[in-house]
N, C-alpha and C positions, 0 to 999 in steps of 0.2 A: 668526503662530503664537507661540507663548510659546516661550521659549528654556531649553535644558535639560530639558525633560519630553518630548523626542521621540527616537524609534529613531534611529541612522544608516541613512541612505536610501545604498544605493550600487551598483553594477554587478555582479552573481556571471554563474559561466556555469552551464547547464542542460543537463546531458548524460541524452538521453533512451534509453531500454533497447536502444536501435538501434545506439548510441553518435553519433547526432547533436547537436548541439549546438546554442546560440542563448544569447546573451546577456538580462538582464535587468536591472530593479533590484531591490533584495528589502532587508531588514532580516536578513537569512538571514546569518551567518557576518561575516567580513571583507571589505574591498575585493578585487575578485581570485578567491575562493573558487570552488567547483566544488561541486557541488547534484549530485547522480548519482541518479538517479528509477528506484525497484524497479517501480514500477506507471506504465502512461501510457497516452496514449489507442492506443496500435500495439499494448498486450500486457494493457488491461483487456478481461473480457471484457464490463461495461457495453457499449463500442464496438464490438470486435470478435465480439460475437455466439457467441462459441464457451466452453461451459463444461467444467470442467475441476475436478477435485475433489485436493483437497489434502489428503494426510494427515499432520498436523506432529504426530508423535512420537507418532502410532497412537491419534490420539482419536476418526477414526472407529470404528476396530476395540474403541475401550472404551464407546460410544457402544451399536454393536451387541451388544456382550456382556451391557451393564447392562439394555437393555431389549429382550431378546429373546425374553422371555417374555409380553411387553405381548399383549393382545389373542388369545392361547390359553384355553382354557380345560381346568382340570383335574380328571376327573373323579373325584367319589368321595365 
């Protein structure tokens, strides 16, 4: 390998949404570091099969509002 044009390669831990843990190597952070995963394969619903609808800050409910006329028709 050429020297100087590479990441540092080092050990972080991986603390999964369970709060279980396992070490790695990664380019992720410092030596030491802690990597905390909002999404994983116990709490995606890819894996886990179970869906689940999110409303961040009511964009379905603007979603519905904007196009809730779609596919009516008005007579007149």
């Amino acid at each position: 390998m050429k020297p100087g044009i590479h990441p540092d390669y080092h050990e972080i831990t991986v603390v999964m949404t369970d709060g279980t843990e396992f070490k790695t190597n990664s380019c992720y952070g410092k030596p030491g570091d802690t990597l905390r995963l909002d999404v994983d394969t116990k709490s995606h619903p890819a894996w886990t099969g179970v869906q689940r609808m999110l409303d961040t800050g009511g964009q379905v409910a603007k979603f519905n509002k904007r196009f809730a006329g779609i596919g009516t028709r008005k007579k007149g």
